[in-house]
py3Dmol code that shows the C-alpha trace and the ligand (Angstrom):
import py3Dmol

protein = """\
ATOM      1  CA  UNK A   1       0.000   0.000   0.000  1.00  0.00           C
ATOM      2  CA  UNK A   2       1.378   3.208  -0.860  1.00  0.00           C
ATOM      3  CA  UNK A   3       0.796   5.935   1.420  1.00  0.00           C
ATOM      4  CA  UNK A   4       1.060   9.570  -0.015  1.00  0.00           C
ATOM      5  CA  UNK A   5       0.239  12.379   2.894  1.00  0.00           C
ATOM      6  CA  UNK A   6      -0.417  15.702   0.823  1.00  0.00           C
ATOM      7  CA  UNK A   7      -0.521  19.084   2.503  1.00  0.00           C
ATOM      8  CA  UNK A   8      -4.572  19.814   2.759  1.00  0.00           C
ATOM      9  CA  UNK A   9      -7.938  18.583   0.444  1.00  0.00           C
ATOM     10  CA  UNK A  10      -6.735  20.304  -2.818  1.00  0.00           C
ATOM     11  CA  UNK A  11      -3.355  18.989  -3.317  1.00  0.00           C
ATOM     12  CA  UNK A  12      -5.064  15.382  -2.501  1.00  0.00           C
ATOM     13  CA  UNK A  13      -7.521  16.135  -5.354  1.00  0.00           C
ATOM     14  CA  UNK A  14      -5.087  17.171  -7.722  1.00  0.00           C
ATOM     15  CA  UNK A  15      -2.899  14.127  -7.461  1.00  0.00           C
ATOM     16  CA  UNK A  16      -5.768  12.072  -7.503  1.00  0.00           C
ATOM     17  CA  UNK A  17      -6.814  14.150 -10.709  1.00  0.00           C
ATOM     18  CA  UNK A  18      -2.889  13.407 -11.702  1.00  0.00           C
ATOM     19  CA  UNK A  19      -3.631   9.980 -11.298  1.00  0.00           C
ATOM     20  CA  UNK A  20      -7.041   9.741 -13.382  1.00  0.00           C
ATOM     21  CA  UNK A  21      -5.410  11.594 -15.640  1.00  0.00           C
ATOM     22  CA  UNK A  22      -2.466   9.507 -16.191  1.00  0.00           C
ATOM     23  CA  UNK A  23      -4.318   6.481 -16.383  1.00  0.00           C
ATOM     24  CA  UNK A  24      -6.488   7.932 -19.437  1.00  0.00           C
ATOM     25  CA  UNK A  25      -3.442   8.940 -20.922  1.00  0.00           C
ATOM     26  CA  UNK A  26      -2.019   5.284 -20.982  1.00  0.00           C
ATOM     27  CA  UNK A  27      -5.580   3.653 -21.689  1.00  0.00           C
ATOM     28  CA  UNK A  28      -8.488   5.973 -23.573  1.00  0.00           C
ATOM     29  CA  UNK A  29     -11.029   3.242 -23.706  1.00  0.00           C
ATOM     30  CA  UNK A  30      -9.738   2.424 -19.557  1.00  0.00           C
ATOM     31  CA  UNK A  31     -12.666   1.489 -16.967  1.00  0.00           C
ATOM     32  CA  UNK A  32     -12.977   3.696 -14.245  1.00  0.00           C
ATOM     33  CA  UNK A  33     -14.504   2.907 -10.840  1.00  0.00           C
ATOM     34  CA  UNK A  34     -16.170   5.786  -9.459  1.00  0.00           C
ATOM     35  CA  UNK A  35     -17.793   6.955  -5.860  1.00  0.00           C
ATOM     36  CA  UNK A  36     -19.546   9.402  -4.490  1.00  0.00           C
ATOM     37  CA  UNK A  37     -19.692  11.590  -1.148  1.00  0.00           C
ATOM     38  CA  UNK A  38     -18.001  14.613  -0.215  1.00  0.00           C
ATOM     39  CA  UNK A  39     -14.703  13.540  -0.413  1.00  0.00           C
ATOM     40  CA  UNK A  40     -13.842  13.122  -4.478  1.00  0.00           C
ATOM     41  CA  UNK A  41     -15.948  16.022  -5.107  1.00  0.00           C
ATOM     42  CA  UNK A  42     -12.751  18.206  -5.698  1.00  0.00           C
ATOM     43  CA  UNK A  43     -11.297  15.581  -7.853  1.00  0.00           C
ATOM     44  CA  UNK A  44     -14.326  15.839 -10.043  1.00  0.00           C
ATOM     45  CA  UNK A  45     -13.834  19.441 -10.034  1.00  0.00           C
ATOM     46  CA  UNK A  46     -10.460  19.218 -10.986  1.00  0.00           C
ATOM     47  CA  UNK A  47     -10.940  16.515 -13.630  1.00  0.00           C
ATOM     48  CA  UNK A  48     -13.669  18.662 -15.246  1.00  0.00           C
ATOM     49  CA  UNK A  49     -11.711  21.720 -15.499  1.00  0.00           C
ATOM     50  CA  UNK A  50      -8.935  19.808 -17.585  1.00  0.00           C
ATOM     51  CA  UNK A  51     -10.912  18.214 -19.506  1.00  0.00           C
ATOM     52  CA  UNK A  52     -12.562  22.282 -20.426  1.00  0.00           C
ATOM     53  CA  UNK A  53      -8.705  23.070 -20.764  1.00  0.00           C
ATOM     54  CA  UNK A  54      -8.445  20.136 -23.563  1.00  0.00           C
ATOM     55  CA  UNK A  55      -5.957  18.135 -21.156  1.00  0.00           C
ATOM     56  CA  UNK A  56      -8.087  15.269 -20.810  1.00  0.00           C
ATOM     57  CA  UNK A  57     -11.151  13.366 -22.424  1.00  0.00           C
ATOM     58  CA  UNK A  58     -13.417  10.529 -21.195  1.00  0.00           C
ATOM     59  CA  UNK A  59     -15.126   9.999 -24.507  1.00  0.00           C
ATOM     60  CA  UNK A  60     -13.723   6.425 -24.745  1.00  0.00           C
ATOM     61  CA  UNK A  61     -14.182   5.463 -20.891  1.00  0.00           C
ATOM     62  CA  UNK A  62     -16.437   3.146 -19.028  1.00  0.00           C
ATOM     63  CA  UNK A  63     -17.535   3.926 -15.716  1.00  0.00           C
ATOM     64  CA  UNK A  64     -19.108   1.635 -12.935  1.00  0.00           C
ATOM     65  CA  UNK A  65     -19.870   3.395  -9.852  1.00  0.00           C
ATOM     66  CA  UNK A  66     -19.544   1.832  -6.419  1.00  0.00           C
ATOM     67  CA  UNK A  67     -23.128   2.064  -4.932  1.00  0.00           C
ATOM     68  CA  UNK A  68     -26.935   3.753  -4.847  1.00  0.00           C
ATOM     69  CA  UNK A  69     -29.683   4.156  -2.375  1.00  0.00           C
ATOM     70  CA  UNK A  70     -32.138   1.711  -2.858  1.00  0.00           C
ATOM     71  CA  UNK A  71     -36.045   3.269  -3.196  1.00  0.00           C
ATOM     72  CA  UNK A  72     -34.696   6.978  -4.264  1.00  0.00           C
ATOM     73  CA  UNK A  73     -36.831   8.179  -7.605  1.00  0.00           C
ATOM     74  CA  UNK A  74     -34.830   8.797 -10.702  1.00  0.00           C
ATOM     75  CA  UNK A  75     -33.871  12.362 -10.739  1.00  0.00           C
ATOM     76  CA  UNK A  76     -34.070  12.366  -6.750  1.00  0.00           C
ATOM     77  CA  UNK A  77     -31.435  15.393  -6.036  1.00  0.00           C
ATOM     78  CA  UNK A  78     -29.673  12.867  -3.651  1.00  0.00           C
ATOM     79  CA  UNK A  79     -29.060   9.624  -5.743  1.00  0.00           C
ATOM     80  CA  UNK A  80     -25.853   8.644  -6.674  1.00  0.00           C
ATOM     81  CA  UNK A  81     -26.613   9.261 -10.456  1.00  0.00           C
ATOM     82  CA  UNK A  82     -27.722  12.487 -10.004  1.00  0.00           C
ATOM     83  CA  UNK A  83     -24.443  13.262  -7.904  1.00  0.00           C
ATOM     84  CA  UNK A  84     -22.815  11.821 -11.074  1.00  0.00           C
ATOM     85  CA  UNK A  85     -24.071  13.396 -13.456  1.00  0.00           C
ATOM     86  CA  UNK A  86     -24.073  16.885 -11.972  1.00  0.00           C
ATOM     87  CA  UNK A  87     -20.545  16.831 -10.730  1.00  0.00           C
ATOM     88  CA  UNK A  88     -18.658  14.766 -13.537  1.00  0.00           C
ATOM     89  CA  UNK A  89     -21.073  13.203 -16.424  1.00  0.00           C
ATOM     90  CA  UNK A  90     -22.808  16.339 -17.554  1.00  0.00           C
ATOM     91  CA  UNK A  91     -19.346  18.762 -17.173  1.00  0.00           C
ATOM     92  CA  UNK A  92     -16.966  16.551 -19.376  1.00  0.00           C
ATOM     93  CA  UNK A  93     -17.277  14.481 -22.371  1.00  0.00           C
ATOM     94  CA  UNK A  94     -18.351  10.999 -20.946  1.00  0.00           C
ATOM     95  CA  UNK A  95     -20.256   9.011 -23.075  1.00  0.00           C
ATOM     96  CA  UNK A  96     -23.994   8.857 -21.162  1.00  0.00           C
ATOM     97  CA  UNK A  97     -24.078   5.105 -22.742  1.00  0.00           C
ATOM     98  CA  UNK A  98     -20.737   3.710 -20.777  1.00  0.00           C
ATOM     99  CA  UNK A  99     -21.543   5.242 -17.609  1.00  0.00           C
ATOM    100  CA  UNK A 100     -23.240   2.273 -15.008  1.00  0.00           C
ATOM    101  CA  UNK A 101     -24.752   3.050 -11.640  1.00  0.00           C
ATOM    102  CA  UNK A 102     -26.408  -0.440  -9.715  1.00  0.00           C
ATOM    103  CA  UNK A 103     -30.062   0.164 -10.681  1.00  0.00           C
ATOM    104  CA  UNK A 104     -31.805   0.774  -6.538  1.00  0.00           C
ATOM    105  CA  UNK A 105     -35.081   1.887  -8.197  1.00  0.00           C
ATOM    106  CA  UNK A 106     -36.267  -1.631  -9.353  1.00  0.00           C
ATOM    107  CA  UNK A 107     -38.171  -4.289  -8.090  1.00  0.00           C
ATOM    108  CA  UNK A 108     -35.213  -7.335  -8.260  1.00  0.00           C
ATOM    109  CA  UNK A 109     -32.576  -5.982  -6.745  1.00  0.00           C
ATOM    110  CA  UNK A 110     -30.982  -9.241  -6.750  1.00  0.00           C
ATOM    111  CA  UNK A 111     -30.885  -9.348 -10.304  1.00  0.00           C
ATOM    112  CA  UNK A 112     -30.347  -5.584 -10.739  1.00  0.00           C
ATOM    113  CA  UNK A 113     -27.070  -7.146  -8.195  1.00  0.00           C
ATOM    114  CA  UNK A 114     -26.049  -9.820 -10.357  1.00  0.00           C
ATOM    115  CA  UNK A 115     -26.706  -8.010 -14.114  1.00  0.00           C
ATOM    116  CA  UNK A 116     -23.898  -5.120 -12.683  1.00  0.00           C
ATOM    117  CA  UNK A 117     -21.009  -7.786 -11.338  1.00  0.00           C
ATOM    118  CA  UNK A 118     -21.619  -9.177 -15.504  1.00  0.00           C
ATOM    119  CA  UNK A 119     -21.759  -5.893 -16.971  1.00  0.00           C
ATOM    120  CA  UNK A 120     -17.787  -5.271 -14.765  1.00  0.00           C
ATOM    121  CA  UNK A 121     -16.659  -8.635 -16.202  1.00  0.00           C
ATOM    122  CA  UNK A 122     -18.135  -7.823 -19.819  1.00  0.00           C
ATOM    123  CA  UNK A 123     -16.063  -4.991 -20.033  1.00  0.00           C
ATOM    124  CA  UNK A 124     -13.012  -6.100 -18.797  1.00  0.00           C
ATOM    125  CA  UNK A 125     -12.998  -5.220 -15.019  1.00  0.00           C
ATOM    126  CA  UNK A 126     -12.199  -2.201 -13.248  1.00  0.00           C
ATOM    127  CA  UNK A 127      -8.524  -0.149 -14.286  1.00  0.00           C
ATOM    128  CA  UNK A 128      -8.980   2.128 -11.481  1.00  0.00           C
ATOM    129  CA  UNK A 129     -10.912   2.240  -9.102  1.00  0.00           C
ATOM    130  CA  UNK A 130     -11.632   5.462  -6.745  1.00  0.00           C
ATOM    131  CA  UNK A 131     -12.563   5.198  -3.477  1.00  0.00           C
ATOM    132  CA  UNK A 132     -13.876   7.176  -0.512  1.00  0.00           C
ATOM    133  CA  UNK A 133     -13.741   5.567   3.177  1.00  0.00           C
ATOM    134  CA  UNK A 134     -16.793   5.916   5.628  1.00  0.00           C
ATOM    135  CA  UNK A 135     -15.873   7.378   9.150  1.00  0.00           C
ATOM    136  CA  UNK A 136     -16.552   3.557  10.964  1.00  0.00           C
ATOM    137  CA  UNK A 137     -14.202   2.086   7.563  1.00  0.00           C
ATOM    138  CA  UNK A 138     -16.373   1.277   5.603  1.00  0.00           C
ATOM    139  CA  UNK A 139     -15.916   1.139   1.465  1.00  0.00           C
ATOM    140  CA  UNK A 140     -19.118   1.569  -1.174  1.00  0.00           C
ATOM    141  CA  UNK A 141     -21.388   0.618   1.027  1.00  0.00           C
ATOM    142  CA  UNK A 142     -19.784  -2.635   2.287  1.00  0.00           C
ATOM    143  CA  UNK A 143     -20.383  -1.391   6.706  1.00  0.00           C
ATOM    144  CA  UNK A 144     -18.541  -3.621   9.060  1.00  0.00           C
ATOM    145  CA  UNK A 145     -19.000  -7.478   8.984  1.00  0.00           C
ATOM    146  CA  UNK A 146     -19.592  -7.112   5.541  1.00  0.00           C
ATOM    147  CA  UNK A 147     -17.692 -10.242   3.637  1.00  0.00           C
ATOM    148  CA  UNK A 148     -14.387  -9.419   2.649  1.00  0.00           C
ATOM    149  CA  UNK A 149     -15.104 -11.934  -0.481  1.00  0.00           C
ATOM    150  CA  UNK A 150     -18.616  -9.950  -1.043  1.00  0.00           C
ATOM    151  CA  UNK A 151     -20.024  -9.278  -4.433  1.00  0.00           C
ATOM    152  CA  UNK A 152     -22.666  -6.721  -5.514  1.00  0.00           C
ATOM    153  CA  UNK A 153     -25.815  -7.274  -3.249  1.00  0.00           C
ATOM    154  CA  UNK A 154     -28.543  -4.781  -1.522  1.00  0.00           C
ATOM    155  CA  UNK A 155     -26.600  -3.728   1.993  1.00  0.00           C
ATOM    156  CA  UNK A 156     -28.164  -2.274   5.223  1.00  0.00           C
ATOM    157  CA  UNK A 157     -26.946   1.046   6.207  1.00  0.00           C
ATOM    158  CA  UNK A 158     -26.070   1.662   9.576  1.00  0.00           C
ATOM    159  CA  UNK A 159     -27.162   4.226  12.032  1.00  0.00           C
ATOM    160  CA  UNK A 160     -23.817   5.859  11.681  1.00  0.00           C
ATOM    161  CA  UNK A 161     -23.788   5.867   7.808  1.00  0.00           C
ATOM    162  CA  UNK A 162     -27.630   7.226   7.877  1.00  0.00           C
ATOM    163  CA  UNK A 163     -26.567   9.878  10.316  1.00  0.00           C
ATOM    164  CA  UNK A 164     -23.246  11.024   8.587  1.00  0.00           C
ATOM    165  CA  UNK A 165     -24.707  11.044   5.252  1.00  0.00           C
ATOM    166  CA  UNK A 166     -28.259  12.966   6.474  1.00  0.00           C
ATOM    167  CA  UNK A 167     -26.272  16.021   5.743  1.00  0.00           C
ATOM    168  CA  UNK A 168     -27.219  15.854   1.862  1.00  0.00           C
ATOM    169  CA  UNK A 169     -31.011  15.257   3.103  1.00  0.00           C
ATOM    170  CA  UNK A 170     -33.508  17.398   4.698  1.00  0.00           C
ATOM    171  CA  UNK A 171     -33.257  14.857   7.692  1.00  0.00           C
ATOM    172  CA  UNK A 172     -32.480  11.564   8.875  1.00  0.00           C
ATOM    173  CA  UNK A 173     -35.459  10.387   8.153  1.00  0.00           C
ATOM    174  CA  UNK A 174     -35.427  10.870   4.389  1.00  0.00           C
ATOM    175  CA  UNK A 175     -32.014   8.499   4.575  1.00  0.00           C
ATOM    176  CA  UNK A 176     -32.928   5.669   2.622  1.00  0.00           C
ATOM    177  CA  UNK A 177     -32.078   2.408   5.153  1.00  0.00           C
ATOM    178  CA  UNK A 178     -31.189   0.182   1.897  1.00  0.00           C
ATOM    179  CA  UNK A 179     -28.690   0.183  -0.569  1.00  0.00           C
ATOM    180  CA  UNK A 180     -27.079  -1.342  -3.625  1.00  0.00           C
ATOM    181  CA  UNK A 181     -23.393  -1.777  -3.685  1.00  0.00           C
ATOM    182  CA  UNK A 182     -20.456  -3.493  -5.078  1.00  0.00           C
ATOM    183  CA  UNK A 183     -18.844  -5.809  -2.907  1.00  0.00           C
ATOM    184  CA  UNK A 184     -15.076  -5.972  -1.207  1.00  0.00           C
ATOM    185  CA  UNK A 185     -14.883  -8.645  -3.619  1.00  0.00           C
ATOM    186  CA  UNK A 186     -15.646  -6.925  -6.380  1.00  0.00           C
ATOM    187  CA  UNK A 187     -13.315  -3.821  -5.159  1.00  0.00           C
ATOM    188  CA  UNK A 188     -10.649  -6.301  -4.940  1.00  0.00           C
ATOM    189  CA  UNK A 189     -10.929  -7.584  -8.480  1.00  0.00           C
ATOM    190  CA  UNK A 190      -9.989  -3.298 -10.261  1.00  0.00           C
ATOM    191  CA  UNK A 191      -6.316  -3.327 -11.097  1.00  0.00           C
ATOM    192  CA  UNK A 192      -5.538  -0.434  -9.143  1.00  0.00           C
ATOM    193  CA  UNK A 193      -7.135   0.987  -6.454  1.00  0.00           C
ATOM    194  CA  UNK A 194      -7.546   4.835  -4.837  1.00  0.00           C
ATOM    195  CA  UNK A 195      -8.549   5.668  -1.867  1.00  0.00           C
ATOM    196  CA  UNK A 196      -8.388   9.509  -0.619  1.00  0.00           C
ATOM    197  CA  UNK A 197      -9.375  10.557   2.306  1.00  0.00           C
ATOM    198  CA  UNK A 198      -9.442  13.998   4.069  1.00  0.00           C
ATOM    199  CA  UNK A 199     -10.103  15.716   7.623  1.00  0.00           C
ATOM    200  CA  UNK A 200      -9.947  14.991  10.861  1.00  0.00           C
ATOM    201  CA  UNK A 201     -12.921  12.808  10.773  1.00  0.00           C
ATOM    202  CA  UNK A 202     -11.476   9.844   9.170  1.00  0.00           C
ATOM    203  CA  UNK A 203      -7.957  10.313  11.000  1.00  0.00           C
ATOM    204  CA  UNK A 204      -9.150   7.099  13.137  1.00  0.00           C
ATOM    205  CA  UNK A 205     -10.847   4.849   9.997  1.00  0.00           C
ATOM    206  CA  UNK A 206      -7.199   5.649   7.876  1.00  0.00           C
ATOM    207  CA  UNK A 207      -5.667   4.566  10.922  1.00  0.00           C
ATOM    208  CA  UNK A 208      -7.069   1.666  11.830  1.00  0.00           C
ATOM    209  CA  UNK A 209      -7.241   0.325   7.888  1.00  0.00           C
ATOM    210  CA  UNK A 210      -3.705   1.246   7.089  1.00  0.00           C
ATOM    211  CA  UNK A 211      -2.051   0.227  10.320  1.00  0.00           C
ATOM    212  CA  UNK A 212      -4.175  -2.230  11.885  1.00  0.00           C
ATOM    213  CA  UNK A 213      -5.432  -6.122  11.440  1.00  0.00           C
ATOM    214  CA  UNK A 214      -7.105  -6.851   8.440  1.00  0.00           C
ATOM    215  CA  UNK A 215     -10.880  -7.719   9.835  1.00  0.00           C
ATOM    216  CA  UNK A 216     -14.372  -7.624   8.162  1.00  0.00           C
ATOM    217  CA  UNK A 217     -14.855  -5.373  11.183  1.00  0.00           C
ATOM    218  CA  UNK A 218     -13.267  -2.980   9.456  1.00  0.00           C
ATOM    219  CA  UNK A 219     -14.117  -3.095   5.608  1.00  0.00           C
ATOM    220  CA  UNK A 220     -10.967  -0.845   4.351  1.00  0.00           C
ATOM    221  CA  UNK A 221      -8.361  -2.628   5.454  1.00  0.00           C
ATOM    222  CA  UNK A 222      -9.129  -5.732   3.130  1.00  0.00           C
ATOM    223  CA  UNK A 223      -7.405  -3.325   0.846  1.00  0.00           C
ATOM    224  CA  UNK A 224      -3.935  -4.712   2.486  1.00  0.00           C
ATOM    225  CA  UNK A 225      -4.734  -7.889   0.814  1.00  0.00           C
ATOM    226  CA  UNK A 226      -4.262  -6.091  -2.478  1.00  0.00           C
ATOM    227  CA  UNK A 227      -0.793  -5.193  -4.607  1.00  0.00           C
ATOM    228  CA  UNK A 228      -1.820  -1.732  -6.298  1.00  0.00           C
ATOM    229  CA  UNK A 229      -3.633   0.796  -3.260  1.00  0.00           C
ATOM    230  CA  UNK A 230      -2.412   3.854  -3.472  1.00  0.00           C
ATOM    231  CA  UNK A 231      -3.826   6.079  -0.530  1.00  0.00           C
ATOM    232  CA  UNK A 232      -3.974   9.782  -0.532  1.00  0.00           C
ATOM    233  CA  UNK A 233      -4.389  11.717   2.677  1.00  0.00           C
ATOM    234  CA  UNK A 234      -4.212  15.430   3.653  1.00  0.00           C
ATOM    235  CA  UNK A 235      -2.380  16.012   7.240  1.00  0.00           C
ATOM    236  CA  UNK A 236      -5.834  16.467   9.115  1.00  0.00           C
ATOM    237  CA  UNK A 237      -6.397  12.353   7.839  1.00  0.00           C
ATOM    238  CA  UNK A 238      -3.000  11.223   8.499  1.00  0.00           C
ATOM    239  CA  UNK A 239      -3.058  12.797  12.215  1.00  0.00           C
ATOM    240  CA  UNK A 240      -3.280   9.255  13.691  1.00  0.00           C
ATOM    241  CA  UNK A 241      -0.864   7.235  11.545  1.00  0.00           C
ATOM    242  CA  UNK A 242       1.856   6.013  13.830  1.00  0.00           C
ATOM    243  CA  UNK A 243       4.276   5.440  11.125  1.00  0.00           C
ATOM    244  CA  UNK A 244       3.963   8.618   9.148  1.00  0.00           C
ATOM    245  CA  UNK A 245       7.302   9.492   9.048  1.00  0.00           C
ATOM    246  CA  UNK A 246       8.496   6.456   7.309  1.00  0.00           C
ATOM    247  CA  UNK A 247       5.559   6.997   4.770  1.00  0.00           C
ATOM    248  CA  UNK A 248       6.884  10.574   3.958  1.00  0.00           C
ATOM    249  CA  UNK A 249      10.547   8.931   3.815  1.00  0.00           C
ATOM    250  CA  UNK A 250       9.382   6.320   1.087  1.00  0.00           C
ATOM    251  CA  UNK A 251       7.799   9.328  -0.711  1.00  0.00           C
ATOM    252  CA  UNK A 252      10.728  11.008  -1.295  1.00  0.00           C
ATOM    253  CA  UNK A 253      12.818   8.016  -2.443  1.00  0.00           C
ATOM    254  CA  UNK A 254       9.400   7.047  -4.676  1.00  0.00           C
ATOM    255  CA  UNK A 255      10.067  11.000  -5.948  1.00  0.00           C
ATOM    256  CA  UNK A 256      13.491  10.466  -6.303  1.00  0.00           C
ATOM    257  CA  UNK A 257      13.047   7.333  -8.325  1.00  0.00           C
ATOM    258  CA  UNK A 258      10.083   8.569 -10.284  1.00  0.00           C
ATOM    259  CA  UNK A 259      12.233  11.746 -11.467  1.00  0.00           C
ATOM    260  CA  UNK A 260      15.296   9.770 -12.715  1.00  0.00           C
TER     261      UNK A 260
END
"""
ligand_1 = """\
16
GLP
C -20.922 6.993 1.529
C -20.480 6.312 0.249
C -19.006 5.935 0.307
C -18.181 7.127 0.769
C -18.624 7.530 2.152
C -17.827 8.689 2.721
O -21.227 6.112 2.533
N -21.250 5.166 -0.028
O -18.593 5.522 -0.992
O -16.820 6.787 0.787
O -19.988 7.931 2.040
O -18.318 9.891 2.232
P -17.657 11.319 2.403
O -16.626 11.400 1.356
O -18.782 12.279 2.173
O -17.108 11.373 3.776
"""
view = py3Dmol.view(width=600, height=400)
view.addModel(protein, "pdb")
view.setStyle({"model": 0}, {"cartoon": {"style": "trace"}})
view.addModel(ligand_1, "xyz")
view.setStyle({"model": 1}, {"stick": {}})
view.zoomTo()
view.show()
């Protein structure tokens, strides 16, 4: 696992953005993984404005997002695809056809489940896949003592999630309890994975998945198990990492190497 501790939330974003970018670069018609939340909405930012600059286009990319509420009306202000499509689809050049979101708004949700793991496979799996982390760990929507080996499958939210994500919503209430997401599994399966988190908030979730046992308690840190993570955190994030200093050294030989 690579860990890279940026200054604040911008300079995380625009690595990340480094990263998509470099990707699309190497791989026009690459598969992206994509989330939502509060977290890579600067990276989207960023990402749109080169791609308005005529550094970057998505014309020839696939996207699969992680997860969506299950029960939200399409067009709800707070699904997934709306997030999508107002912060990255409709301000860059994706092609509308090639961009997948699990379908929460239908009646079989296990076969809603099991069409989106086929639709990943179909088109070759995942390239890279972004992620967010939730403040108890948790990845997509994958909440602790979720199967490390899971697939895409409805999930319940916990109280924690529903709280921390009732700021989008008028209140807690209106969080919906169900949703459908990828699985650890299927997060496992991209070819590279990033995860970027920022603020004090999640200094105890990066801790505990970067540093600590790997446990279905704690859905993030499955991503030890994997040989391409690269994790980008801002200092507020990194706050609790007891080996930060080493991480910083390893940058700077990675920069050292990189340059030459
Ligand atoms: C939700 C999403 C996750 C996201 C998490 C953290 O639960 N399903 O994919 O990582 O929120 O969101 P934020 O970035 O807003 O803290």
């Amino acid at each position: 696992m690579r860990v890279v501790i940026l200054e604040d939330a911008a300079a995380v974003s625009n690595r990340a953005a480094d990263i998509f970018c470099h990707t699309l670069r190497k791989r026009p018609d690459c598969v992206l993984g994509l989330a939502t939340g509060g977290t890579p909405l600067k990276t989207y930012q960023e990402l749109a404005r080169r791609y308005q600059n005529g550094e970057v286009s998505f014309s020839d990319a696939t996207s699969f997002n992680l997860d969506e509420y299950v029960g939200l009306p399409a067009g709800h202000p707070q699904s997934y695809r709306q997030f999508m499509h107002e912060h990255l689809f409709s301000c860059t050049d994706f092609d509308a056809s090639r961009c997948h979101l699990p379908d929460g708004s239908g009646n079989d949700l296990k076969g809603a489940s099991e069409q989106y793991e086929s639709a990943i496979l179909a088109a070759g799996g995942i390239d890279l896949q972004l992620l967010g982390i939730g403040s108890d760990g948790h990845i997509a929507f994958n909440e602790p003592g979720s199967s490390l080996a899971s697939r895409t499958r409805v999930k319940a939210l916990t109280q924690q999630t529903r709280q921390d994500n009732a700021r989008f919503f008028q209140s807690i209430d209106e969080v919906p309890r169900l949703s459908i997401t990828v699985g650890i599994g299927t997060i496992l399966d991209a070819k590279h994975i990033l995860l970027l988190a920022t603020g004090e908030k999640k200094a105890s979730a990066v801790r505990a998945f970067v540093e600590g046992p790997v446990t279905s308690m704690l859905p993030a840190s499955a991503l030890q198990m994997h040989r391409h993570v690269t994790v980008l955190v801002d200092e507020a994030a990194a706050a609790w990492l007891s080996r930060a200093d080493y991480y910083r050294q390893v940058e700077e030989v990675q920069s050292e190497l990189e340059g030459s």
